[in-house]
N, C-alpha and C positions, 0 to 999 in steps of 0.2 A: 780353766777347762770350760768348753762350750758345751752345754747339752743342748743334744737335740729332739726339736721337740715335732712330736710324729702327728699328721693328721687326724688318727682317729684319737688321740688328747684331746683338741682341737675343738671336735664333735663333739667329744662328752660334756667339755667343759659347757660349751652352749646350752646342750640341753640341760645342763644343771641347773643355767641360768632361768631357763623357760621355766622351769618347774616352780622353780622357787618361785616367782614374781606371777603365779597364777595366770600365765597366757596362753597356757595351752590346757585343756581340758576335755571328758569327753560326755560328759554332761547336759544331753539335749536343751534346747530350751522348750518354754510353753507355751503355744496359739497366743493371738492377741487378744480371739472372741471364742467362745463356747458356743457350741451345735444346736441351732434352734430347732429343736421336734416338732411338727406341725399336729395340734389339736387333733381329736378324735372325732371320725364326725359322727353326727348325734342324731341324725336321720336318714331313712330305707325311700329306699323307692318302690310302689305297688304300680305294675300295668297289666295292662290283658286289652283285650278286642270281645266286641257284643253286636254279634249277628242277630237278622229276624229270618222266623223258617219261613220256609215256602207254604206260598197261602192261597187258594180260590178267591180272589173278590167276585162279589154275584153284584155292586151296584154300579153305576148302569148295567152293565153285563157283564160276564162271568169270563175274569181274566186272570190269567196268573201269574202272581209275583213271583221267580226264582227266591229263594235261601238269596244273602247277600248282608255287606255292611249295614248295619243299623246306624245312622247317625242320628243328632241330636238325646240320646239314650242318658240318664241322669245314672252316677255312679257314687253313692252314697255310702260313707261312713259309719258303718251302726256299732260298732264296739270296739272296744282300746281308746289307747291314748288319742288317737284321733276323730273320734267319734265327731260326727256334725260337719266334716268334710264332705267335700263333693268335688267332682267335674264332669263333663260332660264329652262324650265322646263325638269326635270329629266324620268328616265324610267317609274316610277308611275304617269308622266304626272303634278306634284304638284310644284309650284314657290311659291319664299317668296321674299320681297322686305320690305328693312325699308328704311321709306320716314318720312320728317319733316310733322308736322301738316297741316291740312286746307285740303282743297277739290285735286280732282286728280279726271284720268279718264287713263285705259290703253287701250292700243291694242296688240290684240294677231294675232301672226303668223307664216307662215312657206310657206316654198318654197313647191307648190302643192296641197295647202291650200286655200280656201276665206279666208281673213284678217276679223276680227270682233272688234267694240269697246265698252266697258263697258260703264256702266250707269256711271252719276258722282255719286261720293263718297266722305265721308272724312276720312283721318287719326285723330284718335283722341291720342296723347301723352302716351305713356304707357300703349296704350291698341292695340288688334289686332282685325284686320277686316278682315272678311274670304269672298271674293267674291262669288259670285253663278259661279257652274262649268257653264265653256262654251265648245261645242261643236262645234270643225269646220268641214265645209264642204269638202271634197275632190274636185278640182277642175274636168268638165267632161274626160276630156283628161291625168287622173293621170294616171303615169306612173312610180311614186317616191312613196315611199314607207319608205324605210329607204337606207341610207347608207353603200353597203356592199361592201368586197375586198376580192379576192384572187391572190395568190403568192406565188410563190417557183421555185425550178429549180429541170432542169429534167437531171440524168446521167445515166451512163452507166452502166456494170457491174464491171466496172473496175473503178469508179467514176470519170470518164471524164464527162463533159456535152456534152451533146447533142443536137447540133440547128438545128433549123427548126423543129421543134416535135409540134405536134400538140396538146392544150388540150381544150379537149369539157367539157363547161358546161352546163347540161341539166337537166330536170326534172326526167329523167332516163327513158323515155316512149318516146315519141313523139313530144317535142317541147324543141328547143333550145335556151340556156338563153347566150352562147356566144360563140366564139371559139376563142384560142389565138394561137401566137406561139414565139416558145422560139426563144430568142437571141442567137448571137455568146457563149453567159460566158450561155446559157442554159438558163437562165431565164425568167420567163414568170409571167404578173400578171394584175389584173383588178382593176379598182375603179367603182364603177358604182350605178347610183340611178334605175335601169331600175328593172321594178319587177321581184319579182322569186320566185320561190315556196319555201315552207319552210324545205325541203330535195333538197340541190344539190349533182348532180350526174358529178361524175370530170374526165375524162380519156386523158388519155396520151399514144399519140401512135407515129411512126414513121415507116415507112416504112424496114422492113429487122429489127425489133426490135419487142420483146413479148409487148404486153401491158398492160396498169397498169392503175385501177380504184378503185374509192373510192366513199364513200356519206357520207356528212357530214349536219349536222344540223345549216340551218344560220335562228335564228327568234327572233327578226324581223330583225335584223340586224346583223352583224358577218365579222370578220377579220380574216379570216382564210390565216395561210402561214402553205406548206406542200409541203414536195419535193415527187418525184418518180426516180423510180430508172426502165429505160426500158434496158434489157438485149439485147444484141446486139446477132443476129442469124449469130452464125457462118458457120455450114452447118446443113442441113437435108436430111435424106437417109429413104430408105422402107427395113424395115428388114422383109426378108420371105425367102423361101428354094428357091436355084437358079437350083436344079437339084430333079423332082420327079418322082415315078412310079405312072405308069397308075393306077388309085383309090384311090393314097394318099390326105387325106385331111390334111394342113398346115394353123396355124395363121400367119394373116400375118399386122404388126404394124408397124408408121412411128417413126421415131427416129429427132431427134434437140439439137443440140448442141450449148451451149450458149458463150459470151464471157469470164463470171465467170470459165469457165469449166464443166458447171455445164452439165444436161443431163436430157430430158424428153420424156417419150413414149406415144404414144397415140394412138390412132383409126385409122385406113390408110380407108378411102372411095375410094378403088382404081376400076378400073373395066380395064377388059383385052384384049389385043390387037388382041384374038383371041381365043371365048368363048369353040369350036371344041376341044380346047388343053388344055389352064387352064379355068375353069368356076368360077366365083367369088359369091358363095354362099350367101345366104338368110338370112339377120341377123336375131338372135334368142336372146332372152332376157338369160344373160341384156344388150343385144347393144354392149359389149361395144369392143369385139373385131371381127377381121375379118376374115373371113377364105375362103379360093380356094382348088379346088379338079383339080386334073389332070385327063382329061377324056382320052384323047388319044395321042399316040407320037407324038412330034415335039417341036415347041417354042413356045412362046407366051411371049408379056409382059406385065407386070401389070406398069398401071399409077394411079401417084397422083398429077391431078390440084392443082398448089396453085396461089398466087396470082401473083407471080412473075416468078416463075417457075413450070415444069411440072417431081415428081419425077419418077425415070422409074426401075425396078426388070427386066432382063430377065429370065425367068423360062425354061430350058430345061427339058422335060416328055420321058422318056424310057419305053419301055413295062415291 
C-alpha cells in the first residue's frame, strides 16, 4: 500500500527542520557602534550695544552731536567667573563676550565718557544673553570725539620738499581746527582727539610758492595721508604796451612763472603812477581783464602790489 503523502506534511516537515538547526529566529540583532552624545557646552554668550547721548560741543563752536553708536567704548568684566575680560565695541557700537557660567556684572567706557555699570546678570551655558543698550554720557568739557590724523608731505614743482610750509586745517569758514608745519624731509602730520567738523578744509602754503587746497570728509573719525605739491614762484611780470598814442585803450595782464616751467596769466589790479598820462579804466563785466587808456603825452607807470613785491609797466604816450 502507497501512502500519500500531502503538501501541507511537506511544509511542516521543513519548518521542523528550520527550527531545529537555529536558522530561523526573531531575535534582533545589535548596532555595530553606540550613540556618541556631544559634550555640554560650558560657555554663555554676553552682547548688548553702547550709545553716546546727544551733546552740545561749544569748541571751536557750538555744535551738535545726534545720540548715535559709540565705537571704540571698552566693556569690562568686573564680577564672576570671568572677571578681567574685556572687548571693545565696534562702529555699530555692539560687543560680544563668551564668559563661563554663573552671575557677572560689566562696566562700560571710554575716555570722555561717564563710566556706567550694569545690573548683575548670569551667563547661562549655551545660551546668549543680550544686555539692555546703554547710553553714555559725554563728559561736560568733551572735547574728544573720535580719533582722527593727517599727514603727508609737501614738494615742489620739481619734487624736492619744501620746509617750513605751512598747513591749515579748518572748517573752510572761520574757525581753526589746527596749523602745522612741515619738516626738513617736508613732512607734516597730526594725531589728535580735539573736535572738528565733519568736512576738513587743508591748505598748504609757503611764502614765494602758489598754494594748494583741498577738503576732505573725516566722520566720525579718518586717517587721512595726502601730499601737496606747492610750485615754486619763479618770477612775475605786468604784460601791457610799453609805448601808446594818445586814445589808445590796451589790456593789460600779470604773468607768473613757475618752477615746473609751467606759466599763468591773470587779472593785474594795477592803478597808475600818473592818471593825466595812462588812466586805468573801470572794470566792465566779466571782470576779468584790465584795461588803460592813454589820455595825454608823457610817462606814467602802472603798478601791481603783491605781497612781497610791487610789479611795475613804464608806459611811454605820444600824441
Amino acid at each position: 500500500m502507497v501512502r500519500q503523502i500531502t503538501p501541507a506534511c511537506v511544509l511542516c516537515a521543513v519548518m521542523s527542520l528550520l527550527t531545529a538547526c537555529g536558522a530561523a529566529s526573531d531575535t534582533p540583532t545589535a548596532p555595530s557602534s553606540a550613540v556618541v552624545t556631544p559634550p555640554a557646552p560650558i560657555t554663555g554668550i554676553v552682547q548688548g550695544v553702547v550709545r553716546h547721548a546727544t551733546v552740545f560741543v561749544s569748541l571751536p563752536a557750538q555744535v551738535l552731536l545726534p545720540e548715535g553708536p559709540l565705537s571704540g567704548a571698552q566693556v569690562l568684566v568686573t564680577e564672576g567667573a570671568g572677571a578681567g575680560r574685556s572687548a571693545t565695541t565696534g562702529a555699530d557700537g555692539a560687543y560680544r563676550l563668551e564668559l563661563p557660567p554663573g552671575p557677572f556684572r560689566v562696566r562700560w567706557s571710554r575716555p570722555g565718557y561717564e563710566a556706567r555699570e550694569s545690573d548683575p546678570g548670569a551667563v547661562i551655558a549655551g545660551s546668549t544673553t543680550t544686555v539692555d543698550t546703554v547710553t553714555l554720557r559725554p563728559l561736560p568739557d568733551l572735547s574728544i570725539v573720535e580719533e582722527w590724523s593727517i599727514s603727508g608731505i609737501v614738494r615742489d614743482g620739481l619734487g624736492d620738499p619744501v620746509a617750513g610750509a605751512y598747513v591749515d586745517v579748518s572748517d573752510g569758514a572761520a574757525s581753526t581746527v589746527a596749523v602745522l608745519s612741515t619738516d626738513a624731509a617736508g613732512r607734516f602730520g597730526i594725531v589728535s582727539t580735539q573736535w572738528h567738523p565733519d568736512s576738513l578744509h587743508i591748505n598748504a602754503q609757503k611764502e614765494g610758492y602758489r598754494s594748494q587746497d583741498l577738503t576732505v570728509r573725516c566722520v566720525p573719525s579718518c586717517a587721512i595721508t595726502t601730499d601737496f605739491r606747492l610750485l615754486r614762484i619763479v618770477r612775475q611780470w605786468i604784460d601791457g604796451p610799453s609805448t601808446m598814442q594818445v586814445g589808445d585803450v590796451a589790456p593789460v595782464t600779470a604773468g607768473v612763472e613757475y618752477d615746473d616751467g609751467s606759466r599763468k596769466a591773470y587779472r593785474a589790479s594795477v592803478n597808475s603812477s600818473n592818471v593825466d598820462v595812462v588812466r586805468v579804466l573801470r572794470s566792465q563785466p566779466p571782470y576779468d581783464t584790465t584795461y588803460v587808456k592813454a589820455i595825454a603825452p608823457g610817462t606814467a607807470t602802472l603798478q601791481l602790489p603783491l605781497a612781497t613785491q610791487t610789479l611795475t609797466l613804464n608806459v611811454h604816450v605820444v600824441p
